[in-house]
N, C-alpha and C positions, 0 to 999 in steps of 0.2 A: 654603931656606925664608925668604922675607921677614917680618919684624918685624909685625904688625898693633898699631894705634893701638887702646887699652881700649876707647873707643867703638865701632871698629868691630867688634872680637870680639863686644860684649855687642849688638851688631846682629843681627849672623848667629848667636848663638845665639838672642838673639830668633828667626828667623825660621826657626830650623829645630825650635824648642820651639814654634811655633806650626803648623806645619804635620804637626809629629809628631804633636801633639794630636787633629788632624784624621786621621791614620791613613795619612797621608802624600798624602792628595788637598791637590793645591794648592789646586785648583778652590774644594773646599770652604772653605778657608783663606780665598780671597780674598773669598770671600760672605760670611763670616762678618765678617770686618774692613769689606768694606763697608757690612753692614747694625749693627756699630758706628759708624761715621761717621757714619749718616744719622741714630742714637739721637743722637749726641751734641750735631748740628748743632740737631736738636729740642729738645733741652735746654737750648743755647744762646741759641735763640729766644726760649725763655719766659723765659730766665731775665733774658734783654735786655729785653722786654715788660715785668716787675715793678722793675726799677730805674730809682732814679730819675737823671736825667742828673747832680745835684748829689752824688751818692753815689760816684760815679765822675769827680767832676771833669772831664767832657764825653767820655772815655774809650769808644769803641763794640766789640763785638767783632766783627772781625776773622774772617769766614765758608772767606776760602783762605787758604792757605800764600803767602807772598811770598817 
């Protein structure tokens, strides 16, 4: 048995604690987490809308993963 790095354990229990949740549909899992993403992306929006650039020292967020 190979060694797993902490991160990656606390991954894959992440994602088997998320999809147990779900009653073991993946499917469900994945919809769920997508239609988190699209809350959050909307959340980011407004929250980008009400700052001001000076508050943030010209700092914008960042909508994908790089």
């Amino acid at each position: 048995m190979r060694e797993q790095p902490i991160g990656e354990a606390v991954e894959n229990d992440e994602r088997e604690e998320v999809i147990a949740y779900h009653g073991g549909d993946a499917r469900a899992a994945v919809g769920t987490l997508l239609e988190d993403i699209r809350h959050l992306r909307r959340q980011l929006a407004l929250a980008e809308g009400v700052m001001s650039k000076g508050m943030t020292r010209g700092w914008r967020p960042d909508y994908d993963r790089r």
